[in-house]
Structures are given as structure tokens and as C-alpha cells.
C-alpha positions in Angstrom: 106.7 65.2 79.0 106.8 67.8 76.4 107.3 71.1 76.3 105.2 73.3 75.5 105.9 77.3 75.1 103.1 80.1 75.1 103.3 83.6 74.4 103.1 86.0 77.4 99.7 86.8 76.2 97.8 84.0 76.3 99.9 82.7 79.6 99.6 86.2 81.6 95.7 85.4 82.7 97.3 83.0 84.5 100.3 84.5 85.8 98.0 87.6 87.4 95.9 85.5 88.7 98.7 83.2 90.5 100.2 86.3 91.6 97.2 88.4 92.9 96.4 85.2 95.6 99.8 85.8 96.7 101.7 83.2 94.8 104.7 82.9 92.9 105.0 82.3 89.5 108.4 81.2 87.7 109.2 82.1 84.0 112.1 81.4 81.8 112.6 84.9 80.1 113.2 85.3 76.1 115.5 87.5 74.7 118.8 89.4 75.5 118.5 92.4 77.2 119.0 91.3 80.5 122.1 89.8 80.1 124.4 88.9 80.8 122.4 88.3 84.9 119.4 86.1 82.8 120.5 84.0 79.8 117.7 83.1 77.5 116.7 78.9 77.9 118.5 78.7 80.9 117.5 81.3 83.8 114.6 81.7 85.2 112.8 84.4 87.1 109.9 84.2 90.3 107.1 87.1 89.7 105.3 88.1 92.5 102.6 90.8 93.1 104.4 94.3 92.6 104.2 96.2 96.0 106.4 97.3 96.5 108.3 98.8 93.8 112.2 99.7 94.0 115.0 100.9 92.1 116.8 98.0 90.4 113.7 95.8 90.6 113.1 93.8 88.0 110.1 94.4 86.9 107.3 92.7 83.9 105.3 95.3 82.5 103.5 95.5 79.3 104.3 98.6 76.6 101.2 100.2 75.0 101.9 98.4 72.0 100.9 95.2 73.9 104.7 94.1 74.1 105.7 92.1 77.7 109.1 93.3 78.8 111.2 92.3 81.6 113.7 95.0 82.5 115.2 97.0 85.1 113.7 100.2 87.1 116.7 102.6 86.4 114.7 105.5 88.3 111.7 106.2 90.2 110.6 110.6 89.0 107.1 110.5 90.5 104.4 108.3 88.9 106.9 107.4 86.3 109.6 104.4 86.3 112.4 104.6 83.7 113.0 101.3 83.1 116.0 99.9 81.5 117.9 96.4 80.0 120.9 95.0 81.4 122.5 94.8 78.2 121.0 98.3 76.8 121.9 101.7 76.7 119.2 103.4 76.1 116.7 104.1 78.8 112.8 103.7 78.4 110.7 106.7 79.5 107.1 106.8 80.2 106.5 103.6 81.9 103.7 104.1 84.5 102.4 102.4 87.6 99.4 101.3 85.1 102.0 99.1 83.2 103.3 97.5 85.1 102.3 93.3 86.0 104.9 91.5 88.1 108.0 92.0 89.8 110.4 89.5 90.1 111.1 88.5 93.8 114.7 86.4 93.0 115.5 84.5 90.2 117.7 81.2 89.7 121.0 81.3 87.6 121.4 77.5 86.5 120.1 76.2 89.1 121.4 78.5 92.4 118.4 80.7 93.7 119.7 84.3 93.9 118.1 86.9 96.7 118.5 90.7 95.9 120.7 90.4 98.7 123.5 88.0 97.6 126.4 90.5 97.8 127.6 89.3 94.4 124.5 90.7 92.8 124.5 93.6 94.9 128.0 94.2 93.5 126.4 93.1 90.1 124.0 95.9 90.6 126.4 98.4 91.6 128.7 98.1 88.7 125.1 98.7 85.8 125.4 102.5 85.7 129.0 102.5 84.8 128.5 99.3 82.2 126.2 101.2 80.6 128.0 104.2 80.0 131.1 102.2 78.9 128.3 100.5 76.6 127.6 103.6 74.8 130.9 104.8 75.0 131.9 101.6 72.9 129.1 101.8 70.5 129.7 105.6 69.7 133.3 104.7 69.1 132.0 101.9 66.7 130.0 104.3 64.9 132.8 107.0 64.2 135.2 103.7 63.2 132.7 102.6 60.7 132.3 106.4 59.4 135.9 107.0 58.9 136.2 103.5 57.3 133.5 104.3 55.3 131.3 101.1 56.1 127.7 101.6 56.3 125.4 100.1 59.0 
């Protein structure tokens, strides 16, 4: 059997409508910025319908440049969800309730099903605010290094 890989666009039709009867649907997830919890190729999450929405969910939603993304609510101010990458710093403003598709309800690392409440995610979820913060911290510290070194970026 081969494989065969779609873009988010032309497979999300079928992803909503999976999810809206109450289904599941599992995705393997491209890119990097959710490591180092979901490695590209080799974890997978399960989207489900969105209700309801927490902090720390992982959540699909679609920017209004038609981009999918599968990041992390940081903070719930209102109607808006600040939304964030494991592996990012910088935090995305201006997502709203309208963006959003799917959130995911576990997802499997190799082959182990993990539950928002396995306590080594929980502890994994705990420890985000301060990785991020020692992320920036490290990348400002790059910066001034390459400045004083005179390297150019």
C-alpha cells in the first residue's frame, strides 16, 4: 500500500466532517514547532470537535492567510487565544474562536497513546513557560555573540 500525502487543504473537508459527527480523526503533523512533544514522520495527533477549549490544548486552526497550524493555547484574554509552538518563542496574537478547526484530544508518541493526564506530560506542560523564556534568553545571547563577533545573520 502506498502512501499517499495531501495538503491540509484539500484533506480538511474531510477532517471537519469526521469531526463534526463526533469522530476522531488522526494526523501525522509536519513541521517543527511542536517539538520536541511531536516529531515530524513519527507522532501523530487525534482531532476532535473543539468544545471545549483550554489552556495548553492543542489546537488546529487556520491563519487568515489560509496557513493550518497546530500549536499550543498559551492564554485564553476573552474571545482571543494566544496561541503558541513548543519550540517557539514568540507568541501569536489575534487568533479567534472563528479560526479555529480541531483540537487534539491525545496524541501517540511512537506508538504509546498519551492522555492530557499522564503526569509526565503534565510535568511536560508545566516546565513550557520557563523553556520558553530560557529559549529567548539563549537566542538574545546568540544575537549579542554574533554582534560582538561581528558575524552577520
Amino acid at each position: 500500500m502506498s502512501k499517499q500525502i495531501l495538503s491540509l487543504e484539500e484533506l480538511f473537508p474531510v477532517i471537519d466532517e469526521v469531526i463534526s459527527s463526533g469522530g476522531e480523526f488522526r494526523l501525522y503533523p509536519r513541521g517543527v514547532s511542536m517539538l520536541p512533544i511531536l516529531r515530524q514522520g513519527i507522532d501523530s495527533v487525534v482531532l476532535v470537535a473543539l468544545d471545549p477549549v483550554a489552556e495548553n490544548d492543542m489546537i488546529l486552526y487556520k491563519r487568515d492567510n489560509g496557513q493550518f497550524v497546530l500549536h499550543r493555547v498559551v492564554k485564553i484574554k476573552g474571545d482571543e487565544y494566544i496561541m503558541c509552538g513548543d519550540n517557539q518563542t514568540e507568541l501569536e496574537y489575534g487568533i479567534r474562536r472563528q479560526h479555529l478547526l480541531a483540537r487534539v484530544a491525545y496524541f501517540y508518541r511512537d506508538s504509546e497513546r498519551v492522555c492530557s493526564d499522564n503526569k509526565e506530560y503534565q510535568k511536560y506542560i508545566k516546565s513550557l513557560p520557563k523553556r520558553r523564556r530560557w529559549r529567548k534568553i539563549k537566542a538574545r545571547l546568540a544575537t549579542i555573540k554574533n554582534k560582538l563577533l561581528g558575524k552577520k545573520k
